[in-house]
N, C-alpha and C positions, 0 to 999 in steps of 0.2 A: 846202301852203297851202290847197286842196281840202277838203282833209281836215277842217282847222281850220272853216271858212268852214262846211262841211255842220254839223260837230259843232256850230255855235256858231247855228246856224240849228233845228238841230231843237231843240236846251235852250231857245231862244226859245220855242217852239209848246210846247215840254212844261209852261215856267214860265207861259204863260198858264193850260192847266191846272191847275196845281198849286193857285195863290193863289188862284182862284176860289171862293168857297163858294158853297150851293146847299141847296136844300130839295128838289126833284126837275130831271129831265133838263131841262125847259124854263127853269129858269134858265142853262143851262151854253149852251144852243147860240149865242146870239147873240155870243157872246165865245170862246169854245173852238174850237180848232182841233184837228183831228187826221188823223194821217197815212190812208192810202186803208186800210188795214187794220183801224183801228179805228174806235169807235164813240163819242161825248162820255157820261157816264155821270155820276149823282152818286151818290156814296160815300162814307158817311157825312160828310156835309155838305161834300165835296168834291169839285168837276168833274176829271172822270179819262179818259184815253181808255182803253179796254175795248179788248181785240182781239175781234174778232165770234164768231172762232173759236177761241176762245182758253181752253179749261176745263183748269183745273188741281186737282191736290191739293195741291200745294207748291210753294214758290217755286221750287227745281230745275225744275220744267215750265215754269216761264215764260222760267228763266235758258236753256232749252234750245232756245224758241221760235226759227225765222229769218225771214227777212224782215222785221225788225221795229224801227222805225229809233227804240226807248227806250232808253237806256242800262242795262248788267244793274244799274247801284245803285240804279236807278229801279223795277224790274219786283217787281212781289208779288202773291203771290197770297191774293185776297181774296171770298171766298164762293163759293170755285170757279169764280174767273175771274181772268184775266192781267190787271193795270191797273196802269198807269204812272202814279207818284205817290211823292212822298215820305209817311214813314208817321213 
């Protein structure tokens, strides 16, 4: 039940991300939320949370990422960086 209740709490905070669109970052903050890891980001025209530390070459690096409470269908990598986003 835990389980569910976290899963169904963070897909909350990722889907305000997701729907958001955005022309830069200062659109995304007053409404985006994101976990202590990451960062609110816009990406190509959509608010995304960014991991800070997060550079990749492929979505493999991101799926390999831990601490990181995105789901792997969520995670891609996108100009050399881990962002949670549908694509």
């Amino acid at each position: 039940m835990r389980k569910a209740l976290v899963l169904a709490l963070v897909s909350a905070y990722i889907g305000i991300a997701v729907f958001e669109t955005c022309t830069n970052n200062n659109d995304c903050s007053n409404t985006t939320q994101c976990d202590s890891v990451t960062e609110v980001q816009c990406t190509n025209g959509t608010c995304t949370c960014e991991l800070r530390e997060g550079f990749c070459d492929s979505r493999g690096d991101c799926l390999n990422m831990q601490n990181w409470f995105c789901p792997a269908e969520l995670r891609h990598c996108i100009d050399q960086h881990c962002r949670c986003r549908f694509m």
